[in-house]
C-alpha positions in Angstrom: -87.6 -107.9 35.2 -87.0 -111.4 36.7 -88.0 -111.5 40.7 -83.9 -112.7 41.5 -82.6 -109.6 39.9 -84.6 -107.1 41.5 -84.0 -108.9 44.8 -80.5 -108.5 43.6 -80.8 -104.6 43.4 -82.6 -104.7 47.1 -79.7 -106.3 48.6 -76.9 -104.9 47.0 -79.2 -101.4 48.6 -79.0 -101.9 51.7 -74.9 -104.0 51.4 -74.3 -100.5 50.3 -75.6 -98.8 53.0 -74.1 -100.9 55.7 -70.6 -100.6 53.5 -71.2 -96.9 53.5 -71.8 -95.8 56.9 -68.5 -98.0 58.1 -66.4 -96.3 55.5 -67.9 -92.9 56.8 -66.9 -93.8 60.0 -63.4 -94.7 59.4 -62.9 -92.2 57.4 -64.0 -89.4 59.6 -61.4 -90.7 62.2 -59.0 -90.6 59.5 -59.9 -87.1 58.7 -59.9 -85.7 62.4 -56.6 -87.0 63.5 -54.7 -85.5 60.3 -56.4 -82.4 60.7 -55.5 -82.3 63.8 -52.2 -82.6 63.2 -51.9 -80.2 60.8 -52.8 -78.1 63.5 -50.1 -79.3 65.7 -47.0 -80.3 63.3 -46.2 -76.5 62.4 -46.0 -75.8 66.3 -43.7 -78.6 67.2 -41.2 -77.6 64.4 -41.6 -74.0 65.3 -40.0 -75.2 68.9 -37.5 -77.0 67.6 -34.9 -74.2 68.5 -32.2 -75.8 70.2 -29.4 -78.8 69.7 -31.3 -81.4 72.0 -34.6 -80.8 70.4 -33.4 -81.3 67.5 -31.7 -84.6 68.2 -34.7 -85.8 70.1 -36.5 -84.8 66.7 -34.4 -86.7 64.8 -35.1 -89.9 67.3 -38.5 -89.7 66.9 -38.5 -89.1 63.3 -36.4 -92.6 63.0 -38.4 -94.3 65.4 -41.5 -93.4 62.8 -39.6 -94.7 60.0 -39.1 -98.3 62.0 -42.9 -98.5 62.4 -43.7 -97.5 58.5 -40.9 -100.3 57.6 -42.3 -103.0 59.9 -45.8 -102.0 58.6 -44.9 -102.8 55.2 -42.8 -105.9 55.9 -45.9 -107.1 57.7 -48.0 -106.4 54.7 -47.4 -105.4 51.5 -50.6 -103.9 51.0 -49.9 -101.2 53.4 -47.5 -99.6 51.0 -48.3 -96.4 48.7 -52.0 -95.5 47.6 -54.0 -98.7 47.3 -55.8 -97.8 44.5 -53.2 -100.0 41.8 -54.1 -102.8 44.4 -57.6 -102.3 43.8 -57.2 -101.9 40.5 -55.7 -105.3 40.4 -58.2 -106.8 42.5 -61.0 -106.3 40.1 -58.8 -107.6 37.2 -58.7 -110.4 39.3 -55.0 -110.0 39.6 -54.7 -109.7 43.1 -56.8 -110.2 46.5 -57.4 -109.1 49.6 -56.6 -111.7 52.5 -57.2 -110.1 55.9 -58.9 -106.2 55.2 -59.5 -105.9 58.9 -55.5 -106.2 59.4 -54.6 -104.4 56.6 -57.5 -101.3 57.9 -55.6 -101.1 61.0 -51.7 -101.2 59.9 -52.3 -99.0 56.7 -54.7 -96.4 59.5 -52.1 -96.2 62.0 -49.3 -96.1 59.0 -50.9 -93.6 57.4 -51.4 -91.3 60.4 -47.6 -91.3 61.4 -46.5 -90.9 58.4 -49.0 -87.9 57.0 -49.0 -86.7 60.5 -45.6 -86.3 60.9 -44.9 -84.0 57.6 -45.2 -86.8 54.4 -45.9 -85.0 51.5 -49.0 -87.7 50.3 -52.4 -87.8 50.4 -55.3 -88.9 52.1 -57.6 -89.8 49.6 -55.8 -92.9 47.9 -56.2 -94.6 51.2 -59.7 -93.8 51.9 -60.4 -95.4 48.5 -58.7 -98.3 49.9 -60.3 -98.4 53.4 -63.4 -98.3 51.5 -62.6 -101.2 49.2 -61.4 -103.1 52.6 -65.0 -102.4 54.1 -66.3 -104.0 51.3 -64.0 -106.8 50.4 -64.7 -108.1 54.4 -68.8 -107.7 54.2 -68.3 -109.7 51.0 -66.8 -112.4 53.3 -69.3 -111.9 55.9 -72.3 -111.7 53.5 -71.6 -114.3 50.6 -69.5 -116.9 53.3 -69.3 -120.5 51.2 -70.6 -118.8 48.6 -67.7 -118.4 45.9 -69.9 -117.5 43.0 -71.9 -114.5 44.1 -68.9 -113.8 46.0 -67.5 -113.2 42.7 -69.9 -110.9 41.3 -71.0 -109.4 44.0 -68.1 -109.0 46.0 -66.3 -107.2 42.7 -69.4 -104.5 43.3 -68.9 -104.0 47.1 -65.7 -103.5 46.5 -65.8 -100.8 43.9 -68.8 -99.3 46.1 -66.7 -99.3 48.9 -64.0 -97.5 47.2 -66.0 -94.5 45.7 -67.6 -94.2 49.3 -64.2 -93.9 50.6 -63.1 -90.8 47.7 -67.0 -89.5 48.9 -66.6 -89.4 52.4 -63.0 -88.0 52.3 -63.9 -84.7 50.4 -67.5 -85.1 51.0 -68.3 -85.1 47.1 -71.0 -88.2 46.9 -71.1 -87.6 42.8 -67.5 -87.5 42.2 -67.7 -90.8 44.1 -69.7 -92.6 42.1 -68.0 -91.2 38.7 -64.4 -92.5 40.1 -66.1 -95.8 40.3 -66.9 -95.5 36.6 -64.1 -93.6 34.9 -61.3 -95.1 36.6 -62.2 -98.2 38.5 -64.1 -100.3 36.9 -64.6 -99.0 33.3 -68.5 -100.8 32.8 -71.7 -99.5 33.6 -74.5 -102.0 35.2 -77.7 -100.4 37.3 -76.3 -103.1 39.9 -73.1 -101.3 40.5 -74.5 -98.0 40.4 -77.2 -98.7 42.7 -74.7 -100.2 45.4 -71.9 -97.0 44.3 -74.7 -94.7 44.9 -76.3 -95.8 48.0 -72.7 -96.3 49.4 -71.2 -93.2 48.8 -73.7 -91.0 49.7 -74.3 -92.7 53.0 -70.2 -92.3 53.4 -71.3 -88.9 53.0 -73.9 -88.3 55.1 -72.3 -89.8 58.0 -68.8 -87.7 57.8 -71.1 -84.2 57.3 -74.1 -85.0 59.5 -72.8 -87.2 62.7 -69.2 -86.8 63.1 -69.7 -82.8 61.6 -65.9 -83.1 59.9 -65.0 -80.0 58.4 -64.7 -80.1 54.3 -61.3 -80.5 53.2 -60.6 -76.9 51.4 -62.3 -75.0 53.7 -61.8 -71.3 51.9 -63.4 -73.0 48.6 -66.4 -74.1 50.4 -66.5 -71.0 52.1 -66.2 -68.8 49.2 -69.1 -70.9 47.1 -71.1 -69.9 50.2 -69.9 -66.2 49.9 -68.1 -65.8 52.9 -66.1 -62.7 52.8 -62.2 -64.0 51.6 -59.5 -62.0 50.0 -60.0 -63.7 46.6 -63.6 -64.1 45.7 -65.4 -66.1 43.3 -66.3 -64.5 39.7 -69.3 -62.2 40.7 -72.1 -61.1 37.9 -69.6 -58.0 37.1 -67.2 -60.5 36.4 -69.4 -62.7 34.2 -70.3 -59.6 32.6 -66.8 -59.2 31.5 -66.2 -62.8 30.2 -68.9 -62.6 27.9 -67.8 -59.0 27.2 -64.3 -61.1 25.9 -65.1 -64.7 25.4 -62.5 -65.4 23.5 -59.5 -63.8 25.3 -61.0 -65.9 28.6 -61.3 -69.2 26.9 -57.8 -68.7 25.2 -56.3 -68.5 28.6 -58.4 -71.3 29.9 -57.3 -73.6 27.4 -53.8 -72.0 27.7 -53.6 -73.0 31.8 -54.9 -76.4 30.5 -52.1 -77.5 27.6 -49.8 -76.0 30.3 -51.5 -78.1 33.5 -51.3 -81.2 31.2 -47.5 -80.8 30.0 -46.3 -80.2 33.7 -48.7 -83.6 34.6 -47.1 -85.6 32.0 -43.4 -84.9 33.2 -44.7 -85.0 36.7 -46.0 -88.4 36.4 -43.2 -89.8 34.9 -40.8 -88.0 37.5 -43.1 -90.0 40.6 -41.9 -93.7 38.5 -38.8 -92.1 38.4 -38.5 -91.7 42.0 -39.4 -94.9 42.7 -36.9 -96.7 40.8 -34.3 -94.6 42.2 -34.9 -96.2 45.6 -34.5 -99.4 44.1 -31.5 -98.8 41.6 -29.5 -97.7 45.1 -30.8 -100.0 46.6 -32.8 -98.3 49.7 -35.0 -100.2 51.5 -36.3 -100.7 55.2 -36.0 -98.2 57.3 -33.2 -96.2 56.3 -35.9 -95.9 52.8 -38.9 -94.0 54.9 -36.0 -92.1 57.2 -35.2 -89.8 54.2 -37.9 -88.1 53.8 -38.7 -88.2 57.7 -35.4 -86.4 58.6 -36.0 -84.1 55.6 -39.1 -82.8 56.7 -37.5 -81.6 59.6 -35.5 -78.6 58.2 -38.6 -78.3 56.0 -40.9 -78.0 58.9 -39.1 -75.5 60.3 -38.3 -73.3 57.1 -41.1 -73.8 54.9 -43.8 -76.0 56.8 -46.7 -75.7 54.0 -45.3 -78.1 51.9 -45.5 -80.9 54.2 -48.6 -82.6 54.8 -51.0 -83.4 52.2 -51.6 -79.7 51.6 -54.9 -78.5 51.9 -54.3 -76.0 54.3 -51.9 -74.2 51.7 -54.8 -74.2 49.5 -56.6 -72.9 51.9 -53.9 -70.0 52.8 -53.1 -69.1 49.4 -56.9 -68.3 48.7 -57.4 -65.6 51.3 -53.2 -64.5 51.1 -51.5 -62.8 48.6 -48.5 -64.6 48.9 -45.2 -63.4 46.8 -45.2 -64.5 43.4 -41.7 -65.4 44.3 -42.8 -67.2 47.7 -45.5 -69.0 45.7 -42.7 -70.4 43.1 -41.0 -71.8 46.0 -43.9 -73.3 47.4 -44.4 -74.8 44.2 -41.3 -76.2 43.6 -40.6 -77.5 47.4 -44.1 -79.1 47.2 -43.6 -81.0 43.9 -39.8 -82.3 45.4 -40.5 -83.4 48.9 -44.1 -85.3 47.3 -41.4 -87.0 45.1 -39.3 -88.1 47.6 -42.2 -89.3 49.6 -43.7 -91.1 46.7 -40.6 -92.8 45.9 -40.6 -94.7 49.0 -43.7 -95.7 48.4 -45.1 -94.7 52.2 -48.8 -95.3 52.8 -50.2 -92.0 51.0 -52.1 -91.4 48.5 -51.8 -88.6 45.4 -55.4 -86.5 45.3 -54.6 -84.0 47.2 -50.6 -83.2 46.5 -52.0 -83.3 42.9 -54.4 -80.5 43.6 -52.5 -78.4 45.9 -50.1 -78.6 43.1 -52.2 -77.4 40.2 -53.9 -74.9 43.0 -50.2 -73.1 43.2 -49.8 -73.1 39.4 -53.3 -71.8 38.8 -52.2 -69.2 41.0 -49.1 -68.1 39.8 -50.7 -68.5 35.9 -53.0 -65.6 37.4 -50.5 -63.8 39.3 -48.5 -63.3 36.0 -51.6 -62.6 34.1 -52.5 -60.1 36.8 -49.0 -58.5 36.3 -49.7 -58.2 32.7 -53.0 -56.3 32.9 -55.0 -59.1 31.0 -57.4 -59.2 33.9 -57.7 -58.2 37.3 -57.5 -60.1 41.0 -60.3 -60.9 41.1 -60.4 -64.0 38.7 -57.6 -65.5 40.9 -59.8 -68.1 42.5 -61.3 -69.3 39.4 -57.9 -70.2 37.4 -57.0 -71.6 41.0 -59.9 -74.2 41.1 -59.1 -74.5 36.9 -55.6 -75.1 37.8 -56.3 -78.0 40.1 -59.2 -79.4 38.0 -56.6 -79.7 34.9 -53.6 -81.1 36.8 -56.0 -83.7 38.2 -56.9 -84.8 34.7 -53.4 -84.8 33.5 -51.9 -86.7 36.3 -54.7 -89.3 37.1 -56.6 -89.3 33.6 -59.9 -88.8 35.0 -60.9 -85.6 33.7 -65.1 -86.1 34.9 -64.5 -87.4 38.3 -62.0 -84.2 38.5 -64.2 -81.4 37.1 -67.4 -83.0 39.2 -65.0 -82.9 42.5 -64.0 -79.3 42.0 -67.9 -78.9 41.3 -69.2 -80.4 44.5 -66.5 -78.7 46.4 -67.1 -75.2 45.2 -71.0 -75.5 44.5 -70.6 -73.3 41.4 -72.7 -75.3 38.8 -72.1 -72.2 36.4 -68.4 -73.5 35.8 -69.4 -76.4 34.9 -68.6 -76.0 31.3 -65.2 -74.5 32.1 -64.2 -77.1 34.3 -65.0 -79.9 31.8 -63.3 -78.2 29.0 -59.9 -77.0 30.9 -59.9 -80.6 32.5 -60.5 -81.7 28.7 -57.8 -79.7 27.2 -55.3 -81.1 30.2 -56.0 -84.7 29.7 -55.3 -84.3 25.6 -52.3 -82.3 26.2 -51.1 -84.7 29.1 -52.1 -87.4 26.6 -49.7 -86.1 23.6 -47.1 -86.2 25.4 -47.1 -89.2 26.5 -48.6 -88.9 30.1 -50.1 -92.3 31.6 -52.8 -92.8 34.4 -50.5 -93.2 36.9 -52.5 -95.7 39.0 -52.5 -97.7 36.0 -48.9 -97.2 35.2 -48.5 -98.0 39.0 -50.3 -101.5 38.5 -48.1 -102.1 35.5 -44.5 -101.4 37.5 -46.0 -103.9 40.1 -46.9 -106.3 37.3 -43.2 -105.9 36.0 -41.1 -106.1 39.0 -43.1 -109.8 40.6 -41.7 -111.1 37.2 
């Protein structure tokens, strides 16, 4: 191997570990401040019992949707996920200007906005606060010089970005796969070196020094065998799969065609909700104020379906909700994430995606519960299914899904499953007509600066 490329390979080691360790830290802030206001949102609506709190609810909730409008006017790049920007970027489609402005408009946006009830995610933007780390050490480390900088830079940047998806969910794998799958579509040792090195340093630094607690805390909890209400499958239970192979993989792949169906329509329903803003013509504040002001009666009837959501995943692992209750859920969670989409407020789509396929995994083993095919006790497993398959369906990256669930649960012995159910979801999301909706995301923006 030529001296310049393995001096290449060093660099690019330790770029990635400075680009990791700064994405950790930003993205443990991020982390703590939405966590804690999941802890706090539920209690403020819970007070909101009288005619002057609510009015003074309704302020604030307007005053949050002047500072999300101003944010956006100030940058476009503050708006939605981030990852179609980055997409663009690497196509060389678009750029980055300023990523320290945009990492402090898009942090603050996104914390107002998630904090106070949005139904998005938090995932999409640590991808991008990733990708900014590494778009502004690219400055700092290739400075006047415009040809590495445009090699190099394109693998900081996608570094950057799978450090951010690592850190957020602490899943260093499913990092590195996101880069691959979805991102940037090629494999070189160069960009798997700096991907790897950068996301598992994003990692480390969110578990070990800032000690951030993992996003679905029942999951992790349950892989460990902490006592919960739902457990997952013990050795009885594996004895009875292989007792039945057949029945179990018929309603695996059953809970997949179904997972990918309901992603196809639900991707095209999130472009749909976007042009409806623009068709009436909503825009500025009065554009973020809808879903604001509707997350107030939310809050205060049905507060699990504001938020990103992974505290209903949490509660519906160690509850036995109503089957009825959990429909609801279902169906309040999937509207209010489309009205918040289609305003295109900082957020990202991870985790509504998988809190979504989380409540159809459960209902799909609720019903099959009430029809005697198989007991309780396999509820958490066509849970984590359920989320692994609506992940493929809706973002088309059926690896970086079914490694995800597998870093988050620590059961390497579903492995198989989860590949095949995420499989069987991406085909059937695929036959119908389902597109990757980052990609299909990138193309609207294509379309509309025509």
């Amino acid at each position: 191997m030529p001296s310049t490329r393995r001096l290449l390979r060093v660099r690019l080691f330790f770029e990635g570990l400075i680009v990791g360790v700064f994405t950790g830290a930003i993205v443990a802030a991020l982390r703590f401040l939405l966590d804690e206001a999941d802890i706090y949102r539920p209690i403020i609506f819970s007070r909101v019992d009288s005619l002057g709190k609510l009015l003074l609810t309704i302020g604030v909730m307007i005053f949050l949707a002047t500072i999300l409008a101003r944010a956006v006017n100030f940058d476009a790049q503050v708006a939605g996920s981030g990852i179609p920007q980055i997409k663009g970027m690497l196509q060389g489609r678009a750029r980055m200007v300023k990523p320290l402005r945009l990492l402090a408009l898009k942090f603050f946006a996104t914390v107002l906005g998630i904090g106070a009830g949005l139904s998005l995610g938090r995932a999409g933007i640590s991808v991008q606060f990733g990708a900014a780390v590494g778009n502004f050490f690219t400055k700092i480390f290739y400075a006047g010089k415009k040809r590495h900088a445009a090699v190099e830079g394109k693998f900081l940047l996608t570094a950057g970005a799978g450090a951010g998806l690592a850190a957020i969910f602490n899943a260093p794998l499913a990092g590195v796969v996101f880069c691959i799958e979805d991102l940037r579509k090629k494999f070189s040792h160069e960009m798997l070196i700096t991907a790897v090195t950068a996301a598992v340093m994003a990692s480390f630094v969110v578990k070990m020094v800032f000690g951030v607690r993992p996003v679905f805390e029942t999951i992790t909890a349950t892989s460990l065998r902490i006592p919960t209400v739902m457990t997952v499958p013990t050795l009885e239970m594996m004895a009875t799969l292989a007792a039945a192979p057949l029945k179990f993989a018929a309603l695996f792949i059953l809970l997949g065609v179904f997972c990918g169906v309901t992603g196809a329509l639900f991707t095209r329903a999130l472009l749909f909700a976007l042009d409806v803003y623009d068709r009436l013509k909503i825009f500025g504040v009065k554009r973020f104020a809808i879903p604001l002001l509707l997350a107030i009666p939310l809050g205060i009837k049905l507060p699990q379906v504001l938020g990103c959501g992974n505290v209903l995943v949490d509660e519906i692992l160690v509850t036995h909700l109503p089957l009825t209750l959990l429909v609801i859920l279902l169906a309040g969670k999937i509207f209010y994430t489309l009205i918040c989409f289609g305003t295109n407020a900082p957020g990202g789509l991870f985790l509504p995606v998988l809190v979504i396929g989380a409540l159809i995994g459960n209902i799909f083993a609720r019903v099959g519960n009430g029809l005697h095919i198989f007991t309780a006790d396999w509820t958490t497993l066509f849970i984590i299914f359920g989320m692994v398959a609506f992940f493929a369906a809706v973002i088309k990256a059926p690896v970086t899904g079914a490694i995800l669930l597998l870093e988050l649960t620590g059961q390497f012995s579903h492995l198989v499953g989860l590949i095949v159910v995420s499989g069987v979801a991406f085909l059937a999301s695929d036959l119908c007509g389902g597109e990757p909706i980052f990609s299909a995301l990138l193309n609207r923006s294509k379309k509309s600066r025509r």
